[in-house]
GULOLO-890678 format. One record per atom (N, C-alpha, C): x, y, z. Coordinates in steps of 0.1 Angstrom, whole numbers, padded with zeros to 4 digits, always signed. Each point is the difference from the previous one (the first is absolute). Example, Ala and Ser with C-alpha at 12.3 -4.5 7.8 and 13.67 -1.06 7.14 Angstrom:
2
+0132-0057+0078;-0009+0012+0000;+0009+0012+0000;-0004+0011-0007;+0009+0011+0000;-0008+0011+0008;
REM end
This chain:
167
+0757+1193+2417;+0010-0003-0010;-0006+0002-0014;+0004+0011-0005;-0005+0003-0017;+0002-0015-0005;-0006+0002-0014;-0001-0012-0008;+0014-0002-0013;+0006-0010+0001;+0009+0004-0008;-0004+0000-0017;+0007+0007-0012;-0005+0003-0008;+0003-0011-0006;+0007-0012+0001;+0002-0012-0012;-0008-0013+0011;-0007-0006-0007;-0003-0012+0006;+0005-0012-0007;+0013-0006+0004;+0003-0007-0003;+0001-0015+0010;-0009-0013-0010;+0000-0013+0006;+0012-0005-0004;+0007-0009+0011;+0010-0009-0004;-0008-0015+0005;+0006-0004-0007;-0006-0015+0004;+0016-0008-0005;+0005-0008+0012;+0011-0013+0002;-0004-0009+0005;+0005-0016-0002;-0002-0009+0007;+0010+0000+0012;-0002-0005+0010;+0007+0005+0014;+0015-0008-0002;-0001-0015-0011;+0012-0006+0002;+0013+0009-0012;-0005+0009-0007;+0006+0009-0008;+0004+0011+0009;-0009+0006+0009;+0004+0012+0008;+0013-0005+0010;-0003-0013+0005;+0012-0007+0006;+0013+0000-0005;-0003-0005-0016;+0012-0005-0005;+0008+0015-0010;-0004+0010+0005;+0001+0010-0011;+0007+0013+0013;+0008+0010-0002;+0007+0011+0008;-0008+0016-0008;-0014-0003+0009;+0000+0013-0005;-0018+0005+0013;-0004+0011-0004;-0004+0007+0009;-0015+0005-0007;-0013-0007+0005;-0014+0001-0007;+0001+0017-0003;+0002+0004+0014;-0007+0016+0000;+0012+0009-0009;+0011-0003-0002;+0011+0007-0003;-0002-0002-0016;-0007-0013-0006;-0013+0000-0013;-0004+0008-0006;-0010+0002+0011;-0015+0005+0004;+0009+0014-0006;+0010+0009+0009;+0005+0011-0003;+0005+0005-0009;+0009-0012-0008;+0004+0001-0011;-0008+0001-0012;-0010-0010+0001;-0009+0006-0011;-0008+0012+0003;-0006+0004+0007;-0001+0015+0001;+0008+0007-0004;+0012+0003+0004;+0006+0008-0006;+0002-0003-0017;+0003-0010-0004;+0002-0005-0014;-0012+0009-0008;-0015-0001+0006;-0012+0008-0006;+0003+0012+0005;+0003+0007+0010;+0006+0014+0000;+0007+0008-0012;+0009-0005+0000;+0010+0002-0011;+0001-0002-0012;-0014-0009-0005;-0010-0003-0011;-0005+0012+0000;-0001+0006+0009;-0013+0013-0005;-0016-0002+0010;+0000-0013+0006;-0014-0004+0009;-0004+0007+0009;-0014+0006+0000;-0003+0010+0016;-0003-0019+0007;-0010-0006-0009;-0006-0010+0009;-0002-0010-0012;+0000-0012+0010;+0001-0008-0014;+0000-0016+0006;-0002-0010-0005;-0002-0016+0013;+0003-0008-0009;+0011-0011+0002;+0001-0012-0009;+0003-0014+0015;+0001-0009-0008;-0002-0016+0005;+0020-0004-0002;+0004-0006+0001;+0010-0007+0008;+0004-0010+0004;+0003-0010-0013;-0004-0017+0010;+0020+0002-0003;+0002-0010+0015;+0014-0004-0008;-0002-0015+0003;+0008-0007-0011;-0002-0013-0001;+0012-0005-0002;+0002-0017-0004;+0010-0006-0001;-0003-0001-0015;+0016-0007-0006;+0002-0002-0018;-0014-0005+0001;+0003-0013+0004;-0014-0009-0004;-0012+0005-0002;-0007+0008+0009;-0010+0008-0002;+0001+0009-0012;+0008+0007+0000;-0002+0012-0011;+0003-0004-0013;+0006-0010-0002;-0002-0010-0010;-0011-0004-0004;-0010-0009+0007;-0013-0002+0000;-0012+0012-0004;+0009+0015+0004;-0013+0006-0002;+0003+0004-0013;+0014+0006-0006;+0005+0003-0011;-0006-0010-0011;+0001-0011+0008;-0006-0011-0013;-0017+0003-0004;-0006-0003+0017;-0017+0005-0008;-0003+0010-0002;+0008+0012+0002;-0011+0011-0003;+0009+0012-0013;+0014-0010+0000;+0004+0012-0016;+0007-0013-0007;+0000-0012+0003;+0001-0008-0012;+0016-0006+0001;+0007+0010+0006;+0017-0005+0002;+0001-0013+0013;+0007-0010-0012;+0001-0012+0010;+0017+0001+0006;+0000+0011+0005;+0016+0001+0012;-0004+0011+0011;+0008-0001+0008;-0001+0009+0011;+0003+0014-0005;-0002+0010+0012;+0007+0015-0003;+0004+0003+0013;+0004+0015-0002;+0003+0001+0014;-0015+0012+0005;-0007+0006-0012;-0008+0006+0006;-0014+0002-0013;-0009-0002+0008;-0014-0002-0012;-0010+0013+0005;-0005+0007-0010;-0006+0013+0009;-0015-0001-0009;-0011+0001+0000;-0012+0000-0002;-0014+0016+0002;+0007+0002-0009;-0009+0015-0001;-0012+0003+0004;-0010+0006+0002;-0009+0006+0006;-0005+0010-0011;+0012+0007-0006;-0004+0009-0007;+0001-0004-0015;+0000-0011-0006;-0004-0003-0014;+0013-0001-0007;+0008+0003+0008;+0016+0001-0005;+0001+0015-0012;-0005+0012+0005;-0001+0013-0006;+0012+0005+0010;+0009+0009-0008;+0010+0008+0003;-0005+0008+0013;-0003-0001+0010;-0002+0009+0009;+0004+0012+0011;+0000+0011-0004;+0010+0009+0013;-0014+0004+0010;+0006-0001+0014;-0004+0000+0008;-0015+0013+0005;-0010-0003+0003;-0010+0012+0001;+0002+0007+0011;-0006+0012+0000;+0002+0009+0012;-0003-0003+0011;-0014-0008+0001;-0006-0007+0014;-0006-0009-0003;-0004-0008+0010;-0010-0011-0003;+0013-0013+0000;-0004-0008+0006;+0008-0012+0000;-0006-0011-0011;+0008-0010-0006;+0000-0005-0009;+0002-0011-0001;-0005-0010+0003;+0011-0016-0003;+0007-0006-0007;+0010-0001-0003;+0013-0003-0008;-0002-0007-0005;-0001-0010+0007;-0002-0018-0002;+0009-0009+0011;+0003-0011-0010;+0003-0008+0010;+0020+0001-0002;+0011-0006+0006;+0010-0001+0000;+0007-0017+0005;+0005-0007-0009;+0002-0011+0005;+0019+0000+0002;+0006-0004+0009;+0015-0001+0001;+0004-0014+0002;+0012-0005-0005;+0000-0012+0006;+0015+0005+0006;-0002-0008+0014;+0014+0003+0011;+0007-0009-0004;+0001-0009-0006;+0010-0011-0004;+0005+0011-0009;-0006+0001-0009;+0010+0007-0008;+0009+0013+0001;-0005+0007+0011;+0003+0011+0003;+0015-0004+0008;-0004-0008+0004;+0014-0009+0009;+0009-0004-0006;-0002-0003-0010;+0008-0005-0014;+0008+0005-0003;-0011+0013-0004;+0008+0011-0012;+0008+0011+0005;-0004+0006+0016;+0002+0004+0003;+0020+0005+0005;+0003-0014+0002;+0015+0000-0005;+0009-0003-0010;-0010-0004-0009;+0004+0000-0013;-0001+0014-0005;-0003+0011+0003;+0001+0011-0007;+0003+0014+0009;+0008-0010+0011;+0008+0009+0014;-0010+0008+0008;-0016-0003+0000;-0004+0005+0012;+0000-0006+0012;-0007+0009+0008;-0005-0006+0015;-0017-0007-0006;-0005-0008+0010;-0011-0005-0006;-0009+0008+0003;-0004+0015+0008;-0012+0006+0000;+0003+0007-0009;+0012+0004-0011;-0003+0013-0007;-0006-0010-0010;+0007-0014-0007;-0003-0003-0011;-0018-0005+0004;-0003-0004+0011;-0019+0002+0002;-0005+0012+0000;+0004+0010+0004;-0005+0014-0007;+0002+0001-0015;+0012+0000-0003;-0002+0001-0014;-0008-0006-0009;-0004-0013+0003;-0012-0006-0001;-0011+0003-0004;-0003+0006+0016;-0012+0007+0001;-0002+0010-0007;+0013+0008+0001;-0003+0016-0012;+0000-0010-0012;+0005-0006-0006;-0007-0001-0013;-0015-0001+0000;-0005-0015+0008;-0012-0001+0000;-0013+0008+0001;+0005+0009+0006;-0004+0014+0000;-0001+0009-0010;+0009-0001-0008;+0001+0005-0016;-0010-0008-0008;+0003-0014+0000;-0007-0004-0005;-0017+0004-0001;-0006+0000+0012;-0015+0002+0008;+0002+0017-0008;+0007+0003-0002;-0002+0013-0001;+0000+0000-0019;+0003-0012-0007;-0004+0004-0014;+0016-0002-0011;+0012-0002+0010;+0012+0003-0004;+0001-0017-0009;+0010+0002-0008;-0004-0016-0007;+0022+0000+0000;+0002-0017-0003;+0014+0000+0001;+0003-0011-0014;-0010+0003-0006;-0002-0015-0012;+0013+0003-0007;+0005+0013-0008;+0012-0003-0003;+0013+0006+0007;+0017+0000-0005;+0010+0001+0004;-0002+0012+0008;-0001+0012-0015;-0004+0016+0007;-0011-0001+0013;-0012-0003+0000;-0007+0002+0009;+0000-0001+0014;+0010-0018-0005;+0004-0006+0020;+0015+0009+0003;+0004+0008-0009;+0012+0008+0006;-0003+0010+0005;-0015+0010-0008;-0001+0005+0006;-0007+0003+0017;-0006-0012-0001;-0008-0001+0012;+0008-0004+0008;+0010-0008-0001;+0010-0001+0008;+0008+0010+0006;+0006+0010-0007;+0002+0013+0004;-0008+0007+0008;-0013+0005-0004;-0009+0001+0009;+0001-0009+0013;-0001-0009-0002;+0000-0007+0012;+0011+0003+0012;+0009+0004-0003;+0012+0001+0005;+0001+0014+0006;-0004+0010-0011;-0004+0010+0003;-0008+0005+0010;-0009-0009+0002;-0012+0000+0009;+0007+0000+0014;+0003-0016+0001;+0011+0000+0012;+0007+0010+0009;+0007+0004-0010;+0016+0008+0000;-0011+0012+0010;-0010+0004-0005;-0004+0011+0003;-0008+0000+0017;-0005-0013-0003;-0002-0003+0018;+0008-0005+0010;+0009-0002-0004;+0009+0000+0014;+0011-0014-0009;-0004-0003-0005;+0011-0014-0005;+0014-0001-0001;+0002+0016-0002;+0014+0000-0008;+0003-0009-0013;+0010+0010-0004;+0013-0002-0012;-0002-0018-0001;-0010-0004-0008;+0003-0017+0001;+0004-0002-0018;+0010-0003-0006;+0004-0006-0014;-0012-0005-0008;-0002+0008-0010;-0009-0009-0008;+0003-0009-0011;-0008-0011+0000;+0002-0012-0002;-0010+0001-0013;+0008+0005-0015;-0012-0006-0012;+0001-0011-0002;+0010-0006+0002;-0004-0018-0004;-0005-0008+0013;-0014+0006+0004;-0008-0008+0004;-0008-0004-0010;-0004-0013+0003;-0013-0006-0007;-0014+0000+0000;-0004+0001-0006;-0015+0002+0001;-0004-0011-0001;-0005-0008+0014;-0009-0015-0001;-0010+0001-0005;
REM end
């Protein structure tokens, strides 16, 4: 069996994978393709999904925000604008999701819950990759992007939603 070109860890607690409708390896695939369509020959990031409470906790110690989000992403690369190299695999960093929230919001902004955890993840992915959403313009545009991204791997036609919030 060749080696696949993205090595991506997920890491869930089992009472979350229980309580949640969705598919490790179908993840696993989605983020590969998400770094495909980024431009990635090869490339490895981390993957925790958590609950509010947790990603609250981490949001709090390690960027200072005392509320939850729905996704915290932790660079590798120094937070530098980066497009993808020709070879050589690369560590992204880390990606944090919380499934409560994803559960949340997910009908609040008329998805199914795997696209709005992909969507997620492609941002988080943008992020690792240098993309920033600090103001109006920025998080529109990466939002777009994000959508874009989607649309192009199999998601379909899903409405974009600019009055999302940026936790």
């Amino acid at each position: 069996m060749a080696k696949l070109p993205f090595d991506i860890q997920i890491r869930c607690a089992k009472t979350l994978k229980e309580k949640y409708p969705f598919s490790m390896r179908h993840l696993r695939m989605t983020a590969g393709k998400i770094l495909e369509e980024l431009g990635w020959k090869k490339a490895a990031l981390s993957l925790w999904l958590v609950g509010d409470r947790q990603i609250r906790r981490l949001n709090q110690q390690h960027l200072k925000h005392d509320r939850s989000a729905d996704v915290i992403a932790f660079s590798q690369l120094e937070g530098k604008k980066l497009k993808a190299p020709a070879a050589g695999a690369v560590f992204l960093g880390d990606i944090v999701i919380s499934l409560d929230t994803t559960a949340r919001q997910a009908p609040e902004y008329g998805n199914p819950f795997f696209y709005e955890l992909a969507f997620y993840l492609c941002h988080g992915i943008l992020h690792l990759m240098g993309h920033s959403d600090q103001t109006k313009k920025q998080a529109l545009r990466m939002e777009r992007r994000q959508k874009a991204v989607l649309e192009k791997i199999g998601f379909g036609k899903i409405k974009l939603n600019s009055a999302r919030k940026s936790q």
